[in-house]
C-alpha positions as YAML, in Angstrom:
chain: A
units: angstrom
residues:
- id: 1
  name: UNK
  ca: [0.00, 0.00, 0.00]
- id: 2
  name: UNK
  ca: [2.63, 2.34, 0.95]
- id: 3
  name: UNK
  ca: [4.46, 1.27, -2.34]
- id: 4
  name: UNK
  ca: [2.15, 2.49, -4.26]
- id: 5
  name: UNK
  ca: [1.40, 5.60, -2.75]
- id: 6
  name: UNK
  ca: [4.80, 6.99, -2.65]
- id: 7
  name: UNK
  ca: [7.06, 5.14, -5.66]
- id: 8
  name: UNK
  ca: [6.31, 6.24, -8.84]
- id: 9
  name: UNK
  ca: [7.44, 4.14, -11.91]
- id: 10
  name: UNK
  ca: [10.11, 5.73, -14.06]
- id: 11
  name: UNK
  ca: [10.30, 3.15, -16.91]
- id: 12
  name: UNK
  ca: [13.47, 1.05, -15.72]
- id: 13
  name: UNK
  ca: [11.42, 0.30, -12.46]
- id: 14
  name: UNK
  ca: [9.23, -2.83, -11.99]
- id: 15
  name: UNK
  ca: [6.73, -3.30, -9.18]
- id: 16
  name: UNK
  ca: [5.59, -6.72, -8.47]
- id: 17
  name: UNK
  ca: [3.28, -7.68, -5.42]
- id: 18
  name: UNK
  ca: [0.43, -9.97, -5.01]
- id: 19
  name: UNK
  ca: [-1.83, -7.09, -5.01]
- id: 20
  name: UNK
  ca: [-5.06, -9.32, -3.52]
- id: 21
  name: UNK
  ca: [-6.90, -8.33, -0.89]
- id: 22
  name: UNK
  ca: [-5.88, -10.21, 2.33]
- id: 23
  name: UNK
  ca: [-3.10, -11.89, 0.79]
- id: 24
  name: UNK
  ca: [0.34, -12.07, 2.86]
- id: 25
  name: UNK
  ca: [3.89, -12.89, 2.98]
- id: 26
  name: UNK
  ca: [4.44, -12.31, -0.37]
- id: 27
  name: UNK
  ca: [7.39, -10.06, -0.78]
- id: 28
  name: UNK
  ca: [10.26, -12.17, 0.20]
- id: 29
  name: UNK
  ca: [9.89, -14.92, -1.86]
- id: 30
  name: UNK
  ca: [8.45, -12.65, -5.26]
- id: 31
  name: UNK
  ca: [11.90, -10.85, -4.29]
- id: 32
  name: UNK
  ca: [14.18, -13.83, -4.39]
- id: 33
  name: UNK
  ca: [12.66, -14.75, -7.47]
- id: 34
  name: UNK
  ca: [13.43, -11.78, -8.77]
- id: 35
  name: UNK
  ca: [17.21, -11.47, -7.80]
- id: 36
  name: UNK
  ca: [17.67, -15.16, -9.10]
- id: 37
  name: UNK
  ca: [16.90, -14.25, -12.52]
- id: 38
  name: UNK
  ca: [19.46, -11.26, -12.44]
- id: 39
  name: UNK
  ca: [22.24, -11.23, -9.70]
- id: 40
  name: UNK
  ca: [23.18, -8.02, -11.23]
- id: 41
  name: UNK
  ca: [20.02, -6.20, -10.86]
- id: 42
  name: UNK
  ca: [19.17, -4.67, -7.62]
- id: 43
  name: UNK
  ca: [15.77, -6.11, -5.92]
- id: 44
  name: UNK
  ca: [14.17, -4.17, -3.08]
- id: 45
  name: UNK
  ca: [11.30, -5.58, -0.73]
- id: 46
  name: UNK
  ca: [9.14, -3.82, 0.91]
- id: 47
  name: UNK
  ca: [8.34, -5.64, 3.71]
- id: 48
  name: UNK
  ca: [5.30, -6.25, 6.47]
- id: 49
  name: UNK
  ca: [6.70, -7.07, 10.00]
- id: 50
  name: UNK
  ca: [3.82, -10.12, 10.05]
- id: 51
  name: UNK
  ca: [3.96, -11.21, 6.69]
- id: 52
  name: UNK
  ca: [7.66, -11.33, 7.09]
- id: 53
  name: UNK
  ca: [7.99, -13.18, 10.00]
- id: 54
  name: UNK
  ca: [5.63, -15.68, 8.53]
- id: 55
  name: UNK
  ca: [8.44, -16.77, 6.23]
- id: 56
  name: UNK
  ca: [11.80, -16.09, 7.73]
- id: 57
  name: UNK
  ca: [13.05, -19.12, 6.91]
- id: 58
  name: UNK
  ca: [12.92, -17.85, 3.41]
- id: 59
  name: UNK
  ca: [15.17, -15.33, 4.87]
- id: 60
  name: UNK
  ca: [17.67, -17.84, 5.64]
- id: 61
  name: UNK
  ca: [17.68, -19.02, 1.47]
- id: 62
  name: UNK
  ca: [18.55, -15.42, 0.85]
- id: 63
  name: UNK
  ca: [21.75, -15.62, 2.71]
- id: 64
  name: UNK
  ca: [22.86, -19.20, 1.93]
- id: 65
  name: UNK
  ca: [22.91, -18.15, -1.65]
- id: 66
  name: UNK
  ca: [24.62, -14.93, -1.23]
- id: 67
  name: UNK
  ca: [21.36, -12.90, -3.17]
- id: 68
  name: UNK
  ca: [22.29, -9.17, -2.96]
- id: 69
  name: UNK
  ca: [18.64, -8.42, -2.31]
- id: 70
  name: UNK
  ca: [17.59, -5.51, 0.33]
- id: 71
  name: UNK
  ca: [14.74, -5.77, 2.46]
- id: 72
  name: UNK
  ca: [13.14, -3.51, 3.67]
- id: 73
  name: UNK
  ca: [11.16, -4.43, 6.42]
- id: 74
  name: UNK
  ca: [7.93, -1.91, 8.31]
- id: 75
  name: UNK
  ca: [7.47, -3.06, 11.85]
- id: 76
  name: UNK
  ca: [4.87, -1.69, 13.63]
- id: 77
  name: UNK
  ca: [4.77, -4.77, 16.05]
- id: 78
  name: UNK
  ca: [1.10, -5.77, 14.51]
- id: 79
  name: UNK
  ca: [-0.64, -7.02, 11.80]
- id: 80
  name: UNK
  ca: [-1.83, -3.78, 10.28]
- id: 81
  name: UNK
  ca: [-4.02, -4.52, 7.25]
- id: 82
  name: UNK
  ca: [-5.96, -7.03, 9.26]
- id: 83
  name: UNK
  ca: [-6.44, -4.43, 12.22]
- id: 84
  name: UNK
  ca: [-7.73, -1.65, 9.90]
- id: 85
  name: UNK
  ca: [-10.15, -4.32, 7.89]
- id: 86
  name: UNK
  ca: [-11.58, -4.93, 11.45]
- id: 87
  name: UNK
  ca: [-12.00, -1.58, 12.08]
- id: 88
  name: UNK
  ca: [-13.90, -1.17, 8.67]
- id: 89
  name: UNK
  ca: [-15.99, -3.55, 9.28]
- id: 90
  name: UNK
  ca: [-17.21, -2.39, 12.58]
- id: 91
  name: UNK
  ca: [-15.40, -4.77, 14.96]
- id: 92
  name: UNK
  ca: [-12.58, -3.32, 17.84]
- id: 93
  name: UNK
  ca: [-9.30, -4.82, 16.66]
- id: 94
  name: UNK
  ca: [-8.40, -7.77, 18.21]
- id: 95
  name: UNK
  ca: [-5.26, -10.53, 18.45]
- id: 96
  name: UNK
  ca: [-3.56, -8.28, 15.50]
- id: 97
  name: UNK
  ca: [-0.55, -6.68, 18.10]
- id: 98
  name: UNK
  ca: [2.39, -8.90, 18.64]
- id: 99
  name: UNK
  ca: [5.61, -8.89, 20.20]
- id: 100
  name: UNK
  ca: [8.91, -8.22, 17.27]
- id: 101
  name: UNK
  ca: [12.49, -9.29, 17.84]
- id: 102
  name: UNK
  ca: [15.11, -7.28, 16.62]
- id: 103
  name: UNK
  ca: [14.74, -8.28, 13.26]
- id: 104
  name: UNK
  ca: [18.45, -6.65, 12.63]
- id: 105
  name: UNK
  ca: [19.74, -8.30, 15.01]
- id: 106
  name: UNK
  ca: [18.12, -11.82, 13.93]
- id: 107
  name: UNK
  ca: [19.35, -10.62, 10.11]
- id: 108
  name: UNK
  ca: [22.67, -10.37, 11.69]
- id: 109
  name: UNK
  ca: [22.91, -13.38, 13.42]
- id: 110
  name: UNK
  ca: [22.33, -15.21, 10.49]
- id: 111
  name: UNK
  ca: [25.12, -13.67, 8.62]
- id: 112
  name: UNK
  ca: [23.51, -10.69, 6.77]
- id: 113
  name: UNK
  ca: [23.65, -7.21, 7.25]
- id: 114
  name: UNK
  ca: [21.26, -5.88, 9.47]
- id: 115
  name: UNK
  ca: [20.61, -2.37, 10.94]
- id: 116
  name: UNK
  ca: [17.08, -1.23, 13.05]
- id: 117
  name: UNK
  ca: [15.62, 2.23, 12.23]
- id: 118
  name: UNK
  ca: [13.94, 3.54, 15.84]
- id: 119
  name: UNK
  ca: [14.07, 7.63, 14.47]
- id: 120
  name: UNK
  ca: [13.10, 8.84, 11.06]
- id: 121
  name: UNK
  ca: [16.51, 11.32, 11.07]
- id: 122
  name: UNK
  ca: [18.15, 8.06, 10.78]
- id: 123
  name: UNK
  ca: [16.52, 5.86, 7.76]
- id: 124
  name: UNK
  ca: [18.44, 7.92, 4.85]
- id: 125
  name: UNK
  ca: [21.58, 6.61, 6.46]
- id: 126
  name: UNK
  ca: [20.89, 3.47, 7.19]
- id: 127
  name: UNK
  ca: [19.42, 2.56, 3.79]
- id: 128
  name: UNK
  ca: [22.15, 4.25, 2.08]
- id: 129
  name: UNK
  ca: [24.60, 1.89, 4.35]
- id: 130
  name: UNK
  ca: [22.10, -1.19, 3.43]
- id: 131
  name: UNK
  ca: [23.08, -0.35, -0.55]
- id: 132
  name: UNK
  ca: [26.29, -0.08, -0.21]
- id: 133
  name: UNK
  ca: [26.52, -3.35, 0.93]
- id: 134
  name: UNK
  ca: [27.32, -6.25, -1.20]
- id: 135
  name: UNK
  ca: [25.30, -8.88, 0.06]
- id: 136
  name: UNK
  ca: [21.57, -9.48, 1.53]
- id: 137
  name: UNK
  ca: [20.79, -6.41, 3.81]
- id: 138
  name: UNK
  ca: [17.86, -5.81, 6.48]
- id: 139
  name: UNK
  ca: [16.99, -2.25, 7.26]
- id: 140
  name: UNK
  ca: [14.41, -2.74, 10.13]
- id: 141
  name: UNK
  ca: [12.19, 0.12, 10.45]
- id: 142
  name: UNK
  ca: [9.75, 0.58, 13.46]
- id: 143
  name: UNK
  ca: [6.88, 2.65, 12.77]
- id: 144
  name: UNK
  ca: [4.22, 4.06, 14.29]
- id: 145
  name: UNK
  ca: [1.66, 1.27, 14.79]
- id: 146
  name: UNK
  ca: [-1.48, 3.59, 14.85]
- id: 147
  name: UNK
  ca: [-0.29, 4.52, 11.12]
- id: 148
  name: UNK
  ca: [-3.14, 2.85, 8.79]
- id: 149
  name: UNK
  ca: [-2.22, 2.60, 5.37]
- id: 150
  name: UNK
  ca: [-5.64, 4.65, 4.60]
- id: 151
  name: UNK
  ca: [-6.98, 3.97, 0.93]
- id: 152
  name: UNK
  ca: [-6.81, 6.91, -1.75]
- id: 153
  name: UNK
  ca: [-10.46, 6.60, -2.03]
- id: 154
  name: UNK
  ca: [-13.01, 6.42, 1.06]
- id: 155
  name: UNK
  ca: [-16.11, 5.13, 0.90]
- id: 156
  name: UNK
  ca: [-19.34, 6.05, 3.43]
- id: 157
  name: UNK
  ca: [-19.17, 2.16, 4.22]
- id: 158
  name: UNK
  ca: [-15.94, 2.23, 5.36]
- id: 159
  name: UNK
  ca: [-16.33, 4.97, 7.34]
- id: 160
  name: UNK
  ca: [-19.53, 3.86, 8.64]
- id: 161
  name: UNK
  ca: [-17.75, 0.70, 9.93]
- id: 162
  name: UNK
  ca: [-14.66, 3.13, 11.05]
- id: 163
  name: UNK
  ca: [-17.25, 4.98, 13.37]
- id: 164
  name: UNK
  ca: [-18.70, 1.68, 14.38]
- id: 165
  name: UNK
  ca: [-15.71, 0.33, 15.67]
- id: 166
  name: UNK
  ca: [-14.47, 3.62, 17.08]
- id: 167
  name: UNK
  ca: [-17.44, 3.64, 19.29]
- id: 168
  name: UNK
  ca: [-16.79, 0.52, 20.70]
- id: 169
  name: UNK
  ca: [-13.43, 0.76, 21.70]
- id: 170
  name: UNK
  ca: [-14.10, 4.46, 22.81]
- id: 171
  name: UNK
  ca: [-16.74, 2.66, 25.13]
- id: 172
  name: UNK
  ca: [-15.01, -0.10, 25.90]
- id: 173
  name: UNK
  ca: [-12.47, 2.38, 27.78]
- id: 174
  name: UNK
  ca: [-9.93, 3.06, 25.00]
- id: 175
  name: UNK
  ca: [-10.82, 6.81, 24.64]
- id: 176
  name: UNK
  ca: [-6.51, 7.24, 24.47]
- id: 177
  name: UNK
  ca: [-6.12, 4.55, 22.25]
- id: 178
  name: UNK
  ca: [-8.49, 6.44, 19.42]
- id: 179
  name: UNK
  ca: [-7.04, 9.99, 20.07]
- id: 180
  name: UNK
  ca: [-3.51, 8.48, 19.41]
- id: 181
  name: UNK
  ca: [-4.68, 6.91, 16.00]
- id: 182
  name: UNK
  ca: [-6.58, 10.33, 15.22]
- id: 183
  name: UNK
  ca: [-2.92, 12.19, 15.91]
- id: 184
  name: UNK
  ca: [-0.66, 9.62, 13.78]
- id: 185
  name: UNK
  ca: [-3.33, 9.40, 11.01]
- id: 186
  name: UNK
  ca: [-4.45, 12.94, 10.41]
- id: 187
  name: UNK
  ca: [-0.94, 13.82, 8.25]
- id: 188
  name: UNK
  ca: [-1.80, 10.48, 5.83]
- id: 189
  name: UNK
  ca: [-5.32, 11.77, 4.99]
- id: 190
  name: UNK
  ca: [-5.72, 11.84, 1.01]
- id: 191
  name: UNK
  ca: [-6.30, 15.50, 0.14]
- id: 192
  name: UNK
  ca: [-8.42, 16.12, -3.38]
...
C-alpha cells in the first residue's frame, strides 16, 4: 500500500506484489525470485513485519545463496491490514498486536547485514549503508503502529464501519487509544 502511494514508476522500475486483498507474505519470496533471474540487478522488498515473519526461513535461502537483495522491512509490532479491515468492518481490533524481535539483530545473526531504524533522522543513512553493501541487507524500520495505510479513495461504508468500531473501543475504555490513531493518522489523509 505504501508502495504504491509513494514510488512512482520511471520506466526502468518494476513493481511486483500480489496485489489481492488479504493476501500475505508475499514479498520475500516474489523478491528472491526476482534477484535469481538477475544477480546483477538490484531487488528491493518492501516488507510487512507479520507477513515477514511468517516466512523467515525464506530469509535464511537469501543468505545461503549470497542474493544481494535488500529488504526492507515496516514493523509496527502488529498485523496492520488485518487491524484496519476490522475496524472497517465495525469490529474493535483484536489478536492483530504482537511482540517483534530485533529483526536486525536476527538478520545479523544469520550472517547478513542488518541495521534497526527507531528515528526517522536516521533511515536515509541506514538505507544508504544497506546499498552499499554487497550482500543481503535488512533495514528494520519501526513505525508508528497507529499509522493505517488509509486507501486513496473512502467510501461512506468504510467509514460507517470506522465509526462503528471507534465507538466501541471508545466505550469499551480506550478513549486514548483512538485519540492516538486520530494524531498519527491525520498527516496520511488523502487530500483532493
Amino acid at each position: 500500500v505504501w508502495a504504491v502511494r509513494y514510488l512512482t514508476p520511471n520506466g526502468r522500475r518494476r513493481i511486483i506484489g500480489s496485489f489481492s486483498h488479504g493476501s500475505m507474505a508475499n514479498a520475500l519470496p516474489q523478491a528472491i525470485g526476482a534477484q535469481f533471474t538477475d544477480r546483477g540487478r538490484q531487488v528491493v522488498t518492501l516488507s510487512g513485519d507479520g507477513g515477514f515473519s511468517m516466512l523467515m526461513g525464506d530469509f535464511l535461502t537469501l543468505v545461503q545463496y549470497e542474493l544481494p537483495l535488500k529488504i526492507v522491512l515496516f514493523n509496527n509490532s502488529s498485523l496492520g491490514m488485518v487491524e484496519l479491515e476490522m475496524l472497517v468492518a465495525g469490529l474493535p481490533s483484536y489478536g492483530t498486536a504482537h511482540k517483534n524481535p530485533d529483526f536486525a539483530a536476527v538478520a545479523r545473526a544469520a550472517g547478513a547485514y542488518g541495521v534497526r531504524v527507531e528515528k526517522p533522522k536516521h533511515l536515509a543513512g541506514a538505507l544508504k549503508d544497506a546499498f552499499k553493501h554487497k550482500g543481503p541487507a535488512l533495514v528494520d524500520v519501526v513505525t508508528d503502529p497507529n499509522a493505517l495505510s488509509i486507501p486513496p479513495k473512502i467510501s461512506a461504508e468504510m467509514v460507517t464501519g470506522f465509526a462503528l468500531s471507534a465507538s466501541k473501543i471508545v466505550l469499551d475504555g480506550g478513549v486514548g487509544r483512538m485519540l492516538q490513531m486520530a494524531r498519527s493518522n491525520l498527516r496520511n489523509v488523502p487530500r483532493p
